[in-house]
C-alpha positions as CSV (number, residue, x, y, z in Angstrom):
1,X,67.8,132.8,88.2
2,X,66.5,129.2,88.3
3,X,65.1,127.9,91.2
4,X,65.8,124.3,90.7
5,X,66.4,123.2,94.3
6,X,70.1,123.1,95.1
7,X,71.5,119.7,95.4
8,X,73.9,121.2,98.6
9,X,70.7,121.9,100.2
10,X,68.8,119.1,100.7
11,X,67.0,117.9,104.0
12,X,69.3,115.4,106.1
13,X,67.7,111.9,105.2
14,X,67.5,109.0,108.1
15,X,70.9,107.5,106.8
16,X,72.4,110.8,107.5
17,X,70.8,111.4,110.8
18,X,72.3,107.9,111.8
19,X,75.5,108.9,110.8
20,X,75.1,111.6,112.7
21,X,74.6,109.8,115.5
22,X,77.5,107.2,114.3
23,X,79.5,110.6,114.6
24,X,78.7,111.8,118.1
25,X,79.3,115.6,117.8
26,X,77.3,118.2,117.1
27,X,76.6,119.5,113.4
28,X,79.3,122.8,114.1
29,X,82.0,120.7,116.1
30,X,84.3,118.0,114.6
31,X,83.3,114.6,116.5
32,X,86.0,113.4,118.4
33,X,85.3,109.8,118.2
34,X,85.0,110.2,114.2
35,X,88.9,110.6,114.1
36,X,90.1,107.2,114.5
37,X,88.0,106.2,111.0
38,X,89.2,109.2,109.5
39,X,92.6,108.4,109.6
40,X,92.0,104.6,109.0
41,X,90.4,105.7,105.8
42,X,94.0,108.4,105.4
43,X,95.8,105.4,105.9
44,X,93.9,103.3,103.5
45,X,94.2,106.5,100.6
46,X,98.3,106.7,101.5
47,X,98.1,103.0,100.2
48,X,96.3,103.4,97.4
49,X,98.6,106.5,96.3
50,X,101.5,104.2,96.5
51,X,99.8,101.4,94.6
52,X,99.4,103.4,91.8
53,X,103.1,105.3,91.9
54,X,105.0,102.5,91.9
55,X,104.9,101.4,88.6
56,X,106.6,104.2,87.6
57,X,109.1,103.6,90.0
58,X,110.0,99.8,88.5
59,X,109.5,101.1,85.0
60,X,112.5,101.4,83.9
61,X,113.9,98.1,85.5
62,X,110.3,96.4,84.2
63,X,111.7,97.4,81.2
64,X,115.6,96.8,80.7
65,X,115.7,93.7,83.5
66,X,112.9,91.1,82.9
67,X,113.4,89.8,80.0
68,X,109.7,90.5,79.1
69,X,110.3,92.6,75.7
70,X,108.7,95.4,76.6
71,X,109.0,98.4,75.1
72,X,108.1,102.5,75.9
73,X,104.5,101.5,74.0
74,X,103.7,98.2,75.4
75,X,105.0,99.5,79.4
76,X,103.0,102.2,78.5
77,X,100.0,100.0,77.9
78,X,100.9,98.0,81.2
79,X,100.7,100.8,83.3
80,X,97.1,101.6,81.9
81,X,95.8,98.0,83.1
82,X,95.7,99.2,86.9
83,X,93.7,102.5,85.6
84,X,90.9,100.1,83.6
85,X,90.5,98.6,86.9
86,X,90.4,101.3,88.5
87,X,87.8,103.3,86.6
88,X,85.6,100.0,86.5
89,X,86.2,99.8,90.7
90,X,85.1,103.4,91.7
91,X,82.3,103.1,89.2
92,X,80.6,100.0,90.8
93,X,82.2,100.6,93.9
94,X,80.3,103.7,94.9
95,X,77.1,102.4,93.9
96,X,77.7,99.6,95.9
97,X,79.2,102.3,99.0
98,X,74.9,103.7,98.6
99,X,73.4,100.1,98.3
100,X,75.7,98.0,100.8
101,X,77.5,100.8,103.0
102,X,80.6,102.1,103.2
103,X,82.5,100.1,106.0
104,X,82.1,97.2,104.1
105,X,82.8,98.4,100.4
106,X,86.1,99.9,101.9
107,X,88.1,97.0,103.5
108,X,86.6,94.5,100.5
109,X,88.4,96.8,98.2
110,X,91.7,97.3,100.7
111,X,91.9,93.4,100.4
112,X,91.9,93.5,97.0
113,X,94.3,95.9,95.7
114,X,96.3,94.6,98.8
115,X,96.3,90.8,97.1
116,X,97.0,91.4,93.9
117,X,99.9,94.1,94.6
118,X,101.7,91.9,96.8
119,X,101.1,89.3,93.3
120,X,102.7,91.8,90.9
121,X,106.0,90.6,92.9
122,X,105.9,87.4,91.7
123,X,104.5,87.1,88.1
124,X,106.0,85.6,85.7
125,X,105.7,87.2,82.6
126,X,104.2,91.0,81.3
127,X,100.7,89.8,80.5
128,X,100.1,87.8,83.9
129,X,101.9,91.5,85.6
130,X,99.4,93.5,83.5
131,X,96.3,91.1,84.5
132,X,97.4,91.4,88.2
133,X,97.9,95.7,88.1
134,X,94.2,95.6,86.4
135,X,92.5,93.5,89.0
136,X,94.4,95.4,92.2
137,X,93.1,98.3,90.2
138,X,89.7,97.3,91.0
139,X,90.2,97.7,94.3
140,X,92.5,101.0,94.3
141,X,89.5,102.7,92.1
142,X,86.6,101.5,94.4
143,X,88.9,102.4,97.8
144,X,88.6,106.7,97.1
145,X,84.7,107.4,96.4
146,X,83.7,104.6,99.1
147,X,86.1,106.4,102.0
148,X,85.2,109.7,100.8
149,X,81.6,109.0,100.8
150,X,82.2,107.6,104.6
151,X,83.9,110.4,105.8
152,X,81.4,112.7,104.4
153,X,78.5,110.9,106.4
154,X,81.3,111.1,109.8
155,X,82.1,115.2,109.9
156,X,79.5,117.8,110.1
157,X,79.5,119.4,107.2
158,X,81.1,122.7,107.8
159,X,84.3,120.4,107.6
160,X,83.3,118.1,105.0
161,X,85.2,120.1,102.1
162,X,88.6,120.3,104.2
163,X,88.5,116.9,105.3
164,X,88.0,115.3,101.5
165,X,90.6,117.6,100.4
166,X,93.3,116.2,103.6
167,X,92.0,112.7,102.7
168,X,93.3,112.7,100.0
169,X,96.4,114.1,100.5
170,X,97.1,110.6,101.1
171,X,97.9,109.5,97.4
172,X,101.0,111.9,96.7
173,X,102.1,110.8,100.8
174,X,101.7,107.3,99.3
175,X,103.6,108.3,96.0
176,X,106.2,109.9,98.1
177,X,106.9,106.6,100.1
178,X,107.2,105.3,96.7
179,X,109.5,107.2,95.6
180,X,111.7,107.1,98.7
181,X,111.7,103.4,99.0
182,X,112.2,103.1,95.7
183,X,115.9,104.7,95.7
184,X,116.7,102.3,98.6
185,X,115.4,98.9,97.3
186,X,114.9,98.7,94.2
187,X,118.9,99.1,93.4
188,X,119.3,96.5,97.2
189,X,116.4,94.0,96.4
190,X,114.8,94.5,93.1
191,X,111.9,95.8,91.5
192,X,109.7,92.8,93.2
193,X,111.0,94.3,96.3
194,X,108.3,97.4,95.8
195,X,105.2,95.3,95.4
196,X,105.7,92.8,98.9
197,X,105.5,96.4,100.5
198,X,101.5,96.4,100.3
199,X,101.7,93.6,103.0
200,X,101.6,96.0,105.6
201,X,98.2,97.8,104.3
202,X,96.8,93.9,104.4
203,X,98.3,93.2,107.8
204,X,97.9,96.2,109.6
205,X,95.8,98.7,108.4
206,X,92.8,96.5,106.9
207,X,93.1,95.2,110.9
208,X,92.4,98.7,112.0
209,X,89.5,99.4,109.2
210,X,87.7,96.1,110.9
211,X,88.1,97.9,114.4
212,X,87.5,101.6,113.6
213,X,85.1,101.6,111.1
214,X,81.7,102.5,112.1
215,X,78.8,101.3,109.0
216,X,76.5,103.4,107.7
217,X,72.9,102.5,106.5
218,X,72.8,101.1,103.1
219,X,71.7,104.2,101.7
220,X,70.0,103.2,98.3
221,X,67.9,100.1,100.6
222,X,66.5,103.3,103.1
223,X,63.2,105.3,103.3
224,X,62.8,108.7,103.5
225,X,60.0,111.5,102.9
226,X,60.1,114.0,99.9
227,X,62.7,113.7,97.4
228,X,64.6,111.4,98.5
229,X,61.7,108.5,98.7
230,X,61.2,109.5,95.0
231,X,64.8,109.3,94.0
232,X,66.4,106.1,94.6
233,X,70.0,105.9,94.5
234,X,71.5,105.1,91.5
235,X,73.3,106.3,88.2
236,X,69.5,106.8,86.5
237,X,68.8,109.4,89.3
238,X,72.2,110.9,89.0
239,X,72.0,111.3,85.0
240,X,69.1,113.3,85.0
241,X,67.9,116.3,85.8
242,X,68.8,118.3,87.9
243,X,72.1,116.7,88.0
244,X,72.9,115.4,84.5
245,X,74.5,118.4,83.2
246,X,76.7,119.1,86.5
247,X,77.5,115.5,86.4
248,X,79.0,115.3,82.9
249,X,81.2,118.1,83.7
250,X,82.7,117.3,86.7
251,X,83.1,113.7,84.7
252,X,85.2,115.3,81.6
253,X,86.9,117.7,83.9
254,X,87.9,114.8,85.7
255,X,89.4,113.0,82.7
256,X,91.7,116.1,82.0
257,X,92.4,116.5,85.4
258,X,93.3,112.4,85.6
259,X,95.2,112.8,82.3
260,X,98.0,115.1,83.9
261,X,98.2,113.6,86.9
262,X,98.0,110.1,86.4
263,X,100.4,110.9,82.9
264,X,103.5,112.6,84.9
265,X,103.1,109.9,87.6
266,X,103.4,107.1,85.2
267,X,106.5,108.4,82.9
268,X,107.8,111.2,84.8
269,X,111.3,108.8,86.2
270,X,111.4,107.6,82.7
271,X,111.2,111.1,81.0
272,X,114.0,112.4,83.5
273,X,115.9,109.3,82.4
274,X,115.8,109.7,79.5
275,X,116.8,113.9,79.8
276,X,119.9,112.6,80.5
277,X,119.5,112.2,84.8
278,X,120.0,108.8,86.1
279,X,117.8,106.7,88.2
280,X,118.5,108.1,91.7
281,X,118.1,111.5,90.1
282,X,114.7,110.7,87.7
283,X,113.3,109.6,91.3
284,X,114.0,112.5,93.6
285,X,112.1,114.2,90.7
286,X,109.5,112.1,91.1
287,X,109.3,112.7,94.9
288,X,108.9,116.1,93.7
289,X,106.0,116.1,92.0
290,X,104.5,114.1,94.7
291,X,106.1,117.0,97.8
292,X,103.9,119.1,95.8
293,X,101.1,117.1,95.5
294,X,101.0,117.0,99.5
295,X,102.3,120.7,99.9
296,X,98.7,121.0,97.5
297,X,96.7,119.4,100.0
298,X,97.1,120.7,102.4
299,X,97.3,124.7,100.3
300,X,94.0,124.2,98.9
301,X,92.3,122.4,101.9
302,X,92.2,126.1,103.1
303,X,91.8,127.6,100.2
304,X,88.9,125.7,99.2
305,X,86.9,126.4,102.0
306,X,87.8,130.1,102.4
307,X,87.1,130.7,98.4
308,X,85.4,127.7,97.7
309,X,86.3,124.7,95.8
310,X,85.5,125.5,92.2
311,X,87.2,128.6,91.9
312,X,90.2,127.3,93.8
313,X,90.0,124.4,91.9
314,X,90.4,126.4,88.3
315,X,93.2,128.5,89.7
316,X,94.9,125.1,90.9
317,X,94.3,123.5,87.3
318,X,96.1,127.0,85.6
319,X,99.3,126.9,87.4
320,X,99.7,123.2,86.5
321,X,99.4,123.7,83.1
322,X,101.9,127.0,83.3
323,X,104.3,125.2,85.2
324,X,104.2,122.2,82.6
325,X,104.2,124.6,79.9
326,X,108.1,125.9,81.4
327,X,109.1,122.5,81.9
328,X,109.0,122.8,77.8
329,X,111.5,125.3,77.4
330,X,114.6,123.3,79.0
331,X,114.9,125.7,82.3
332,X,117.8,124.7,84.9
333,X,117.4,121.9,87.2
334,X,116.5,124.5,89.6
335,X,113.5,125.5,88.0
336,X,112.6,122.1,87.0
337,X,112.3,121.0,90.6
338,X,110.2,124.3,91.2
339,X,108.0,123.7,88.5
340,X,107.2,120.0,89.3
341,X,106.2,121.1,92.9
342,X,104.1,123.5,91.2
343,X,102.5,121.1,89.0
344,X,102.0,118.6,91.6
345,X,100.7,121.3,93.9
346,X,98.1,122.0,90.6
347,X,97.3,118.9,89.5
348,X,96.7,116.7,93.0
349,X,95.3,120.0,94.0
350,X,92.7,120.5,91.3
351,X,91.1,117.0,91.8
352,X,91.5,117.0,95.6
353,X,89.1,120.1,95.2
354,X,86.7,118.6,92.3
355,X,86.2,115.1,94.4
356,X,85.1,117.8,97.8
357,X,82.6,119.9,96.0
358,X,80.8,116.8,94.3
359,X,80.5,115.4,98.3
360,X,79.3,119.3,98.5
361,X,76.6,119.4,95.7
362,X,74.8,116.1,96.0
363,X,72.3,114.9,98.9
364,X,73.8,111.6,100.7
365,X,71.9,109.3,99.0
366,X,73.8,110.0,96.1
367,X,77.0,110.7,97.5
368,X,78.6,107.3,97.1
369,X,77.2,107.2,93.4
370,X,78.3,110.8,92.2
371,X,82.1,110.2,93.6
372,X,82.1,107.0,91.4
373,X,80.9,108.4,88.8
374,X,83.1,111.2,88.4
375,X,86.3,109.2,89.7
376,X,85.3,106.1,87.6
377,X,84.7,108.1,84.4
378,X,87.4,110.4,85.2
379,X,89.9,107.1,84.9
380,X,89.3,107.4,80.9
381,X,92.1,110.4,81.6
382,X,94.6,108.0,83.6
383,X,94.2,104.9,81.2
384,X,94.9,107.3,78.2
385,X,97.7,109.0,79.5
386,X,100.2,106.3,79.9
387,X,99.4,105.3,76.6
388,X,99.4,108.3,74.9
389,X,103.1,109.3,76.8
390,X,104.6,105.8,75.2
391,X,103.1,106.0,71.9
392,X,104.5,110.3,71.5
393,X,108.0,108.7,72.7
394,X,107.5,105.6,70.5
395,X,107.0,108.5,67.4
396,X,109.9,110.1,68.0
397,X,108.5,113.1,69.3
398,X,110.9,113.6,72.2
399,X,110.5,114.0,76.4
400,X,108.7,117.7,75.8
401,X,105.7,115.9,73.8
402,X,104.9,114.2,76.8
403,X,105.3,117.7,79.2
404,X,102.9,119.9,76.4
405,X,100.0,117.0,76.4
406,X,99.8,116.5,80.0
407,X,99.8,120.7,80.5
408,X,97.3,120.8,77.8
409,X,94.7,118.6,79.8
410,X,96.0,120.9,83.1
411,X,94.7,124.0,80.8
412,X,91.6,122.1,79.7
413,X,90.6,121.3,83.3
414,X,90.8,124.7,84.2
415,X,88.1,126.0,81.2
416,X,85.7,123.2,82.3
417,X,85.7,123.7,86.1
418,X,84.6,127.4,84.7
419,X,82.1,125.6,82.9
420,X,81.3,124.1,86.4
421,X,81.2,127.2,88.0
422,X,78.5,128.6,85.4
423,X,76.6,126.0,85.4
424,X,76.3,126.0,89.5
425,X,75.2,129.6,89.5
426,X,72.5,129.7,86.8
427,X,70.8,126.6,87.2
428,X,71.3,125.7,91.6
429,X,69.9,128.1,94.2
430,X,72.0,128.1,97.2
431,X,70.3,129.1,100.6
432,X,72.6,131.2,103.3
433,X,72.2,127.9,105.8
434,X,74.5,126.1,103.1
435,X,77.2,128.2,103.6
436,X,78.9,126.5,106.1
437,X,79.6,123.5,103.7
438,X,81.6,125.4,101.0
439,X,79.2,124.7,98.5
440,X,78.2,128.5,98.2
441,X,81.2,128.9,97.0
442,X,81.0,127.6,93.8
């Protein structure tokens, strides 16, 4: 075996001994006075899901109701805007989590995607709607690596897996609100009505981030001895070795993973719609997917940390693309609920998993970094797959083309995280004291 020095095993640096004491607890207890930011940053993540559900929510009504002259293509190309900004937000935004610190990085990008959401209500015309969707993007993208990277440097490590994974059960919770308001106001007060919503993140929880929010050290600014005074924070530490390789696949299997996910949230109402359900229906099908997505949260919080989160991570990413590959063959409505709680559990599941064992295999110092690295690269997947979905309905090609790509990326995912898996065994050795973090566990 290669005896490259694991990245899961490296010696706590100053920033993380003064999270530590940020924290409170000991190293095997959760710290009690670390709960408050945890759920502020929960709170923040159940925003962000619904941020980026609810355009395909108004869809439809963006659609037939404006007057904009959009069509299946060009709302598909719409709904890609808030991805661009997204994968350009967690990319800078988690460098700037290592350099500036998390507290701050966090309620800047709140603001944001708060602003320009609330915006969306009131534009007047499909490019100024797509121009507002990609900057709020900037902030939904930068939000999920900077609050992950904060709540790793806040729990002891034994819980950092199952407290990433619950974190972000907070974007299907957010995409079920979405749904759920949706089949009250959109048909009482509009599709405008869906976007005034992200007030309340503005006014209430950004109020609570300001209060709860502890701030870690700047990360990339501090000293330490050994490795980490050698290797600065930054993407030229993270691509390169040891990490480049690891880093490229959690990057592409993040793009598939993305593609699915980010795919079936965008056009899933429409593609009910147009099955033959009407809107009501196409929602509840919606809310679905996203019941799943939570149910998968919470499913592979423990399964990740009692198997691990790679290998729960490529059986999550297998019974997405199964159930997406029965949605295919027409089964009854029955079934079709079933299977979109399945694929929701699968494909929330699989990337809840891949974002808790990169905070697993990387020192803190690159933390911040690695999450926006993966998550920012990883929104190639989400700006294609709107795009894609319009352009196979724009052909001709029918509601299952859509269903076939999106469990085709599922089934791709699940081959790279094996990748993932290999590559963790034969090139990282994992000492018995890293056991408690999951990340032996590969």
């Amino acid at each position: 075996m290669n005896h490259t020095p694991s990245v899961a095993t490296q010696q706590p640096s100053a920033p993380r001994r003064k999270a530590a004491a940020i924290s409170g607890g000991p190293a095997s207890k959760f710290p009690k006075n670390s709960a408050a930011a945890v759920l502020v940053c929960w709170l923040l993540v159940v925003f962000d899901g619904y941020d980026l559900i609810v355009y395909g929510t108004v869809q439809s009504s963006l659609i037939s109701e404006t007057g904009w002259g959009l069509s299946k293509a060009t709302a598909g190309t719409i709904g890609s805007m808030a991805f661009v900004g997204m994968m350009i937000g967690a990319i800078f935004a988690g460098r700037m989590a290592d350099s500036w610190g998390r507290r701050r990085t966090i309620l800047g990008c709140a603001i944001v995607f708060s602003i320009f959401t609330i915006l969306c209500a009131f534009a007047p015309s499909a490019p100024v709607f797509g121009v507002l969707r990609l900057l709020a993007g900037v902030g939904l993208g930068g939000l999920v690596p900077s609050a992950n990277a904060l709540v790793a440097e806040l729990v002891p490590a034994k819980w950092r897996s199952t407290i990433a994974t619950l974190i972000m059960s907070g974007v299907p919770i957010g995409g079920s609100i979405a749904a759920l308001v949706g089949i009250q106001l959109i048909p009482a007060f509009g599709w405008e009505s869906m976007f005034v919503v992200a007030v309340v993140a503005l006014l209430v929880v950004v109020p609570l981030g300001l209060k709860f929010l502890p701030e870690t050290l700047a990360l990339a600014g501090a000293t330490g001895k050994g490795q980490q005074a050698k290797e600065p924070a930054g993407f030229s530490s993270l691509l390169r070795a040891p990490y480049l390789g690891i880093s490229m696949l959690f990057a592409v299997a993040t793009i598939a993973t993305l593609f699915a996910w980010y795919g079936l949230g965008t056009w899933l109402p429409n593609l009910m719609q147009l099955a033959g359900y009407n809107l009501g229906s196409a929602l509840t099908f919606a809310l679905a997917l996203n019941l799943g997505a939570v149910a998968g949260s919470v499913i592979t919080a423990w399964a990740g940390t009692r198997f691990g989160p790679i290998p729960t991570a490529i059986a999550a990413a297998a019974v997405a693309a199964a159930a997406l590959a029965v949605l295919v063959t027409g089964p009854p409505v029955g079934v079709v609920y079933l299977m979109l709680v399945l694929a929701g559990v699968g494909t929330h599941g699989t990337q809840c998993l891949i974002i808790a064992a990169v905070a697993s295999h990387y020192p803190g110092h690159l933390r911040g970094t690695a999450l926006g690295w993966a998550l920012g690269t990883g929104r190639i997947g989400a700006v294609a797959a709107p795009q894609i979905g319009g352009l196979l309905l724009a052909a001709g090609l029918g509601v299952n083309s859509n269903f076939f790509a999106f469990a085709g990326a599922a089934a791709i995912a699940a081959f790279l995280l094996v990748a993932v898996s290999l590559k963790l065994k034969s090139n990282f050795s994992i000492s018995p004291s890293s056991s408690t973090t999951g990340a032996s566990n590969v």
